[in-house]
C-alpha positions, 0 to 999 in steps of 0.5 A, a space after each residue: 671245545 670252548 669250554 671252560 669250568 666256570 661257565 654258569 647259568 641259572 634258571 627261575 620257575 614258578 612252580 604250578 600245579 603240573 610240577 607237583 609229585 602227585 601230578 608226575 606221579 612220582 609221590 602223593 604230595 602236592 609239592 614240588 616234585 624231585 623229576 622236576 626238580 632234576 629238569 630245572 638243574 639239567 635246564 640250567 645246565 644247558 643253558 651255561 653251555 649254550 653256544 659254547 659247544 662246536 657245531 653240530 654238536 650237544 650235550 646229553 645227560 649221563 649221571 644225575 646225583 641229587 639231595 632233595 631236601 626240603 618241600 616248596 609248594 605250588 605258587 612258590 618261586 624257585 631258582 636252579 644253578 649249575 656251574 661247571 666244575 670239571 671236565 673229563 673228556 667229553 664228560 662235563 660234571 656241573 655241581 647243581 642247586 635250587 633254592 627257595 626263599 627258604 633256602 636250599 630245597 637239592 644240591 648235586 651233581 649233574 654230569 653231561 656229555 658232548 656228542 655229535 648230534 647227527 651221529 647220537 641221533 642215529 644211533 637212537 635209530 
């Protein structure tokens, strides 16, 4: 593999209504929901190691640890970041944040592992 700690990404989103707890059903609120909110660290994630991988091969999600701790409504613009922290094998473990123009809204630790595509697909079979 070519990577390294360090590798870090972040992505942008705008939350809409389809991102809320009540929507995906995981709560009754109509704010940003905690299943999204792991989706945009895991998307961050990616993305830092997109082309960094051998071919043939990706990264799958293993461990996700995460403090949600503060609200954002709908319209609200929220930024998720992942760096890699370190790496144990094939086991790559990012330390994840989204933030708002309020500050921190989670904070955690999203680990990965490398697999091969083709084999990990069969083994889903």
């Amino acid at each position: 593999m070519s990577v390294e700690p360090g590798l870090s990404a972040q992505v942008d989103h705008t939350i809409e209504d389809a991102d809320t707890a009540d929507a995906m059903r995981s709560g009754d609120v109509h704010v940003l929901a905690t299943p999204r909110v792991i989706a945009l660290c895991e998307e961050a994630a990616v993305l830092a190691l997109r082309g960094q991988l051998p071919s043939g091969h990706t990264s799958v999600g293993h461990t996700v640890q995460l403090d949600h701790v503060a609200p954002s409504r709908v319209g609200t613009r929220v930024t998720a970041e992942a760096t890699l922290q370190k790496i144990n094998g094939r086991r790559l473990t990012f330390t994840v944040s989204v933030s708002d123009a309020h500050g921190l809204v989670a904070a955690g630790i999203v680990t990965r592992v490398v697999v091969e595509l083709e084999r990990f697909i069969e083994s889903a079979n």
